[in-house]
C-alpha positions as CSV (number, residue, x, y, z in Angstrom):
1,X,102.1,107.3,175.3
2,X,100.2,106.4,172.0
3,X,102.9,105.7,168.8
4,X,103.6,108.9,166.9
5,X,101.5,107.7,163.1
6,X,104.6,109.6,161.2
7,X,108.0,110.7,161.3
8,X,108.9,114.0,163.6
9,X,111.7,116.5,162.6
10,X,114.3,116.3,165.1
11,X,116.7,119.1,163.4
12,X,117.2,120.8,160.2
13,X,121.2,120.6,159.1
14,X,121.8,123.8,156.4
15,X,124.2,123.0,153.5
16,X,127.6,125.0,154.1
17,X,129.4,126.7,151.2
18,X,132.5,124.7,150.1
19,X,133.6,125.3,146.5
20,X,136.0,123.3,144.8
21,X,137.6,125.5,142.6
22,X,135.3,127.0,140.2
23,X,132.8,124.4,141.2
24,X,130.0,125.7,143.3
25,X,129.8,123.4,146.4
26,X,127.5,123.4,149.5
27,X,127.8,120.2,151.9
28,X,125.1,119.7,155.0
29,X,126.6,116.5,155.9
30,X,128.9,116.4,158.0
31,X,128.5,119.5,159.2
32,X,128.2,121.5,162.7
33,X,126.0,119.5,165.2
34,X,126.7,116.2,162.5
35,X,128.9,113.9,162.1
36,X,127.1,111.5,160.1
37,X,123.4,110.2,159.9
38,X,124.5,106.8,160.2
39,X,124.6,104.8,157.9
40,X,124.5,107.6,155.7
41,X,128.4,109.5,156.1
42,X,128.6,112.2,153.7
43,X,126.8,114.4,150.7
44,X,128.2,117.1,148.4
45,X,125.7,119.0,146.8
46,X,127.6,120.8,143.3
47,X,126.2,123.4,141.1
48,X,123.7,124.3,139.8
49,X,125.8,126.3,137.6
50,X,126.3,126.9,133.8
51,X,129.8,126.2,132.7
52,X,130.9,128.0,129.4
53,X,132.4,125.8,126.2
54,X,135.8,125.8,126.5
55,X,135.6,125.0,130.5
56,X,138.2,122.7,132.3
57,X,134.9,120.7,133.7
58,X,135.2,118.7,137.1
59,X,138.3,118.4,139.0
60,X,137.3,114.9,140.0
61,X,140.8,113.3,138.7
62,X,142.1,109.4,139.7
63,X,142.0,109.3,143.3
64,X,141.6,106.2,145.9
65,X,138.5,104.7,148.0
66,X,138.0,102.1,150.8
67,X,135.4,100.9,153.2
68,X,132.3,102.6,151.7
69,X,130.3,103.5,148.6
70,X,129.4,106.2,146.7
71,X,125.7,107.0,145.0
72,X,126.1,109.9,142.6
73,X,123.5,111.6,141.4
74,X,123.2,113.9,138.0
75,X,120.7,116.0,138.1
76,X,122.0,118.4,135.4
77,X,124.8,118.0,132.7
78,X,126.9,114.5,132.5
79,X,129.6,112.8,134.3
80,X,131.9,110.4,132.9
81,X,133.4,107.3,135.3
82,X,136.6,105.6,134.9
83,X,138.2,102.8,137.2
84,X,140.9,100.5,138.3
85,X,138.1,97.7,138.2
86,X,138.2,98.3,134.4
87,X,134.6,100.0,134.4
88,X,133.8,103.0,132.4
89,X,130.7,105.0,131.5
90,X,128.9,108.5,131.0
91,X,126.0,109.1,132.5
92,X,123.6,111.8,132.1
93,X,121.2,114.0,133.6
94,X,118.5,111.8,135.2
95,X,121.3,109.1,135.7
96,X,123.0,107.5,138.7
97,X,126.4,105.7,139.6
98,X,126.5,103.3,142.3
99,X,130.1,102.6,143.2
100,X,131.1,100.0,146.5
101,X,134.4,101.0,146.6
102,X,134.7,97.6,149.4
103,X,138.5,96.6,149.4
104,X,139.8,99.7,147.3
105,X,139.1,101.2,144.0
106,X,140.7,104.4,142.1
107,X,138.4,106.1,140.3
108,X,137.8,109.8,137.9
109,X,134.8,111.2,138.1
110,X,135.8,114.0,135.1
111,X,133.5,115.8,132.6
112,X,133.1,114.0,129.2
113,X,134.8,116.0,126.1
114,X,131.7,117.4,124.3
115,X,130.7,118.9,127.8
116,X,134.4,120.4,128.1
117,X,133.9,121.9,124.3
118,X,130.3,122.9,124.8
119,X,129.8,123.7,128.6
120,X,126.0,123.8,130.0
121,X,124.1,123.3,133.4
122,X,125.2,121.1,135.7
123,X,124.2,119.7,139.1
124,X,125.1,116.6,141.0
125,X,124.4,115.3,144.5
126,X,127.1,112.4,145.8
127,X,126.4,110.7,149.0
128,X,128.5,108.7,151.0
129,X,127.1,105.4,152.7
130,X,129.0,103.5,154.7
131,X,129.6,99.6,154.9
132,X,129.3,97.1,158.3
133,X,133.1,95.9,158.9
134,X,131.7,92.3,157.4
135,X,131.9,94.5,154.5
136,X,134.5,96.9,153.8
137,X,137.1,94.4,152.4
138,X,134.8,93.3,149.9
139,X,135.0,93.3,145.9
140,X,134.7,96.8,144.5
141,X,131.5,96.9,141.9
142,X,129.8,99.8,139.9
143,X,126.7,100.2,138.1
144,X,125.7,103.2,136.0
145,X,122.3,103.8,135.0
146,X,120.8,106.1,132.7
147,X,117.8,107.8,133.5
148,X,115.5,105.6,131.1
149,X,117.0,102.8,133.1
150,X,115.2,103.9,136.6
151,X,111.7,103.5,136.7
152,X,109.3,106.5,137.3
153,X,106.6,106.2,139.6
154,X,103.7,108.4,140.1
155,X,102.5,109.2,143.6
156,X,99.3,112.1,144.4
157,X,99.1,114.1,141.3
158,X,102.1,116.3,140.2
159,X,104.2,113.6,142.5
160,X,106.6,111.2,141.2
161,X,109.5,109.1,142.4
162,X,112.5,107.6,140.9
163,X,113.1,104.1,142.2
164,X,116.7,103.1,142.1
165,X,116.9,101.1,144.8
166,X,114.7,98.8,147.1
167,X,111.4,98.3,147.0
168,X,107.9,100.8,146.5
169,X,104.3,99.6,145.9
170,X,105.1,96.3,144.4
171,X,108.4,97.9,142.0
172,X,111.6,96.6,142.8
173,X,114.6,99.3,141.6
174,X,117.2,98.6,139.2
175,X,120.3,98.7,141.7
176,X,120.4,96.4,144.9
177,X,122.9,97.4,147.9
178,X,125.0,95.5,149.7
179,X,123.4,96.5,153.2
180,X,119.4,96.8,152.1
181,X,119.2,100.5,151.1
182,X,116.1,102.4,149.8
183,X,117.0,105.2,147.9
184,X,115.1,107.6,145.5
185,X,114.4,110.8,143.8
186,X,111.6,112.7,144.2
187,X,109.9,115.4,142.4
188,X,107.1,116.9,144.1
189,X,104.8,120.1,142.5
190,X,103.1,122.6,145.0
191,X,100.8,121.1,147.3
192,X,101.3,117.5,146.4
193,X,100.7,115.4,149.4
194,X,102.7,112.0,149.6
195,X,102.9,109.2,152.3
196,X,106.3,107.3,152.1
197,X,106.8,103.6,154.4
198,X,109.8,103.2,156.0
199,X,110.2,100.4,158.6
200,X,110.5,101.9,162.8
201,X,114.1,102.0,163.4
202,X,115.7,102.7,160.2
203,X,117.3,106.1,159.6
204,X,115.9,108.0,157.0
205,X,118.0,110.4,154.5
206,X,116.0,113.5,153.4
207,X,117.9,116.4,151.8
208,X,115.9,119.0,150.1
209,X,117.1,119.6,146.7
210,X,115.3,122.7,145.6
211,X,112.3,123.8,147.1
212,X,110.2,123.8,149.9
213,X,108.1,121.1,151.5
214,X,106.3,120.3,155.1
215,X,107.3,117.3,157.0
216,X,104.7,116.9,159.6
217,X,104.3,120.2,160.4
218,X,108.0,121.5,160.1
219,X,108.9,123.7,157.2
220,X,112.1,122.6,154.9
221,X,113.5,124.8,152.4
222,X,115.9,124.5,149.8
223,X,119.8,122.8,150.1
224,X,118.6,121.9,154.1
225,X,119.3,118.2,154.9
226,X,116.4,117.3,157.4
227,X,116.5,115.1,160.3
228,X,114.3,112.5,161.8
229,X,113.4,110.8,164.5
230,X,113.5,106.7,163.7
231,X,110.0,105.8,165.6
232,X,107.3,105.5,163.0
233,X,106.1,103.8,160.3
234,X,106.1,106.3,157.4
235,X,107.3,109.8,156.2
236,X,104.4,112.2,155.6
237,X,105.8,115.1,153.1
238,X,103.9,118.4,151.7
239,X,105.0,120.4,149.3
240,X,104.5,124.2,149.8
241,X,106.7,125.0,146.2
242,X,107.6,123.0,143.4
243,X,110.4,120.4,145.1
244,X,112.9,118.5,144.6
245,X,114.2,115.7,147.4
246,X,116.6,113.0,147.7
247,X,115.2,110.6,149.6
248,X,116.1,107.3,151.3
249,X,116.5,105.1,154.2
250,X,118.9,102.1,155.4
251,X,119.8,100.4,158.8
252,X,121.7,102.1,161.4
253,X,125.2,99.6,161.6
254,X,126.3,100.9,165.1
255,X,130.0,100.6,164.4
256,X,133.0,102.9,165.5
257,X,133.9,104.7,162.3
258,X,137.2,106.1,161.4
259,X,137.7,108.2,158.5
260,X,140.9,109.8,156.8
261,X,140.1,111.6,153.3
262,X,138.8,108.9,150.8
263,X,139.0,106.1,153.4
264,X,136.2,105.3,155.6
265,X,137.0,102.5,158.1
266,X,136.1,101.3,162.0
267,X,140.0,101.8,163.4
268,X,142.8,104.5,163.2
269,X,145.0,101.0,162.4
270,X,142.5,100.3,159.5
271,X,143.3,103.9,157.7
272,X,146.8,103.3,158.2
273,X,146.5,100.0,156.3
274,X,144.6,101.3,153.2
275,X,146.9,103.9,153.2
276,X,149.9,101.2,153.2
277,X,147.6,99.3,150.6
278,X,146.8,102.5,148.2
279,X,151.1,103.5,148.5
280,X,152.0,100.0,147.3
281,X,149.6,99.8,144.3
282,X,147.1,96.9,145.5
283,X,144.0,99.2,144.7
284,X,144.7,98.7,141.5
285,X,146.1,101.9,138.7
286,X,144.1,104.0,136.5
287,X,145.5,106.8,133.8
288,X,144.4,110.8,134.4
């Protein structure tokens, strides 16, 4: 049997309806028939919506991590960051936080004050990747970027892809991962055609942000978080309406994983530990 030249669909995974509070939420990951796209564990997919001045903005208070990390990304409005590592920033739309919460970390992710006075759009993607067991007891780090900071690359015309991390015809992005992952952000106009590498055997992470594109064939639309087999080379995408996608791709780890809220680790003994850990204070503090 000849090699398949590109990437095949091998489901389509809808985003379910999940509000927090007054903040519009839709999650395809995990979800029915997924548990988690490994290494990729989780993705929350807020807004867009148009908060009015006055608003009580995100309800992200203090609360604890272990064992993974967390790539945020605003697409509309701003996000402040605030942790027991001592880092702080607000980034804003266009921007990204990439936080390895390792060992443990508390961290706010709240609305900043002129967006509590003023309101406005927002819209933010967070995804969860998960780290090997080498690596989930290591030093918490965070970098924010704004999006001048992320370099822009054009692809076939009306195509263009923000590189944050990895590598893409000869640019390297501004953020490197602990495990090797690609990840981008790409805005696609109707019927821009685009070809993107990705080594055989890595797992690719394509949600479709807004939209509607063809991948080989198969028709995504909008908020769907699209599946892939891992045998070829490359990732041919079409886009049959103005798109937006998150794209990206790592190494499958192969590990048991055991989650409990915030925690993400490889044994039910593990979450009982970083809960003992968060209880006593040895993540660290930080002030609502």
């Amino acid at each position: 049997m000849p090699t398949p030249t590109s990437r095949r669909v091998v489901a389509q995974h809808a985003a379910h309806r999940d509000d927090i509070g007054d903040l519009t939420t839709r999650r395809p990951l995990p979800g029915p028939g997924l548990d988690q796209l490994d290494p990729f564990l989780f993705l929350n997919h807020h807004g867009p919506q148009t908060y009015p001045a006055g608003n009580r903005g995100l309800p992200f208070g203090p609360h604890p991590h272990r064992g993974f990390e967390t790539v945020t990304f605003i697409l509309e409005g701003s996000l402040a960051h605030a942790d027991s590592a001592d880092h702080q920033s607000v980034i804003h739309e266009g921007g990204v936080q990439w936080m390895t919460a390792g060992r443990g970390i508390v961290h706010a992710e709240v609305s900043p004050p002129e967006f509590l006075r003023d309101g406005g759009p927002l819209e933010i993607l967070q995804l969860w990747v998960n780290l090997p067991a080498s690596l989930k007891m290591s030093e918490p780090r965070y970098v924010g970027l704004q999006r001048e900071s992320i370099p822009r690359l054009a692809l076939d015309e009306g195509a263009e892809l923000a590189l944050i991390a990895g590598e893409f015809e000869g640019e390297t992005g501004p953020i490197t991962s602990s495990t090797g992952l690609f990840m981008s952000t790409l805005e696609l106009a109707a019927g821009s055609q685009i070809t993107l590498p990705v080594a055989s055997g890595r797992q690719v992470f394509l949600y479709v942000v807004s939209g509607e594109i063809d991948v080989a064939g198969d028709t995504a639309a909008a908020r769907h978080l699209v599946e892939l087999d891992r045998d070829a080379d490359r990732v041919e995408l079409t886009a049959t309406r103005d798109a937006r996608l998150l794209f990206g791709h790592g190494d499958v780890i192969g590990e048991p994983v055991a989650s409990h809220g915030p925690f993400v680790m490889n044994t039910r003994e593990e979450i009982g530990e970083a809960i003992a850990d968060y209880q006593a204070g040895r993540f660290g503090g930080l002030d609502a």
